[in-house]
N, C-alpha and C positions, 0 to 999 in steps of 0.2 A: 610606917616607914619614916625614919628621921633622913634628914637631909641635910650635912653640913658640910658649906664651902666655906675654905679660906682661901681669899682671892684681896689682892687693893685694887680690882678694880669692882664697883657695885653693880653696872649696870649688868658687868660680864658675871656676877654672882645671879642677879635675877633669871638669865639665857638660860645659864649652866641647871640651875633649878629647874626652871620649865622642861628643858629639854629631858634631864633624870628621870623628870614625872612623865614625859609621855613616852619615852623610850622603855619603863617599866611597864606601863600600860597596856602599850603595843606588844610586849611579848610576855605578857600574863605572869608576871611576877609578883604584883604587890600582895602575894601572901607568903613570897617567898623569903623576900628581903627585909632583912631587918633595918639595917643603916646602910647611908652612903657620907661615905668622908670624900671632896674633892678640895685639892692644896692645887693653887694655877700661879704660876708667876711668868706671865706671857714675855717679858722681859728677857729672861734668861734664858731659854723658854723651857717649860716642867710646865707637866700636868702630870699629876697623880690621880687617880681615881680606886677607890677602894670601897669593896661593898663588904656587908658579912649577912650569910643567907641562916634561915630559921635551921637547927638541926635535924640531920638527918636528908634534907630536901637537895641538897647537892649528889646522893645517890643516885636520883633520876636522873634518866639519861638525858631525856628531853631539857630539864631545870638547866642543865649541868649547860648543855648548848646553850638555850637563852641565857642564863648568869655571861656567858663569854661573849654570844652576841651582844650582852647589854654592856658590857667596858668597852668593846671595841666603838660602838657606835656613841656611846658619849665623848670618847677621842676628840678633838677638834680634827678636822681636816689641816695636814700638812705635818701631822707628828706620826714621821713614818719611824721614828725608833723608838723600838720600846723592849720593854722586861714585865716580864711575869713575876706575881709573888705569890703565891699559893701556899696556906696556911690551915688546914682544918677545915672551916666553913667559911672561913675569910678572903679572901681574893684581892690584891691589885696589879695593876698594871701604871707604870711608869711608860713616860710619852713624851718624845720629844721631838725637835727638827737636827737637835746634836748629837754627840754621843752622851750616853747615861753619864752621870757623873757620880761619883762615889756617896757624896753627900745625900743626894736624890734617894738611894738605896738606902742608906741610912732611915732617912724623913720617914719613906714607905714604911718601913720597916715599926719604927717609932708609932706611926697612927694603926698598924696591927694591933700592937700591943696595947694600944691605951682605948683600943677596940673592944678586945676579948676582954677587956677587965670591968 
């Protein structure tokens, strides 16, 4: 499983990692998942999180639950709005304390694509 965050701040990149690794763990994913892209600008505040699962493995129903449990619970605490993006085998979830903001939709959208290629 690859793991990339863009975040300025580092300490909150190392958190963000650990916590990816055992919230995959805990719900028996890592032969599921391929990558996870997380983009955090707590500042603004956005979080993005985006995963893309092995093909085929999103048919499970069980998979299908954990992949959703596993975005929700990497969420920080306090990013009660959000948006779904669902894409093939791809998945993210935009997250915020604001509303969405057009650009945010945009980014997601942008780290899909430079996902599946």
């Amino acid at each position: 499983m690859n793991i990339a965050i863009d975040s300025d701040d580092e300490e909150g990149k190392v958190i963000t990692r650990e916590t990816i690794i055992d919230i995959v763990q805990d719900l028996n994913l890592t032969n599921v998942i391929e990558d996870v892209n997380v983009f955090v600008r707590p500042k603004e505040p956005v979080f993005i999180v985006l995963l893309s699962s092995k093909m085929g493995a999103y048919e499970q129903k069980n998979v299908r639950k954990n992949i959703t449990d596993c975005l929700l619970r990497v969420i920080p605490e306090g990013f009660r709005v959000r948006k779904r993006i669902v894409d093939n085998n791809t998945f993210a979830i935009i997250a915020s304390e604001d509303p969405i903001k057009g650009g945010w939709v945009k980014k997601a959208v942008k780290m899909m694509r430079d996902i599946q290629n």
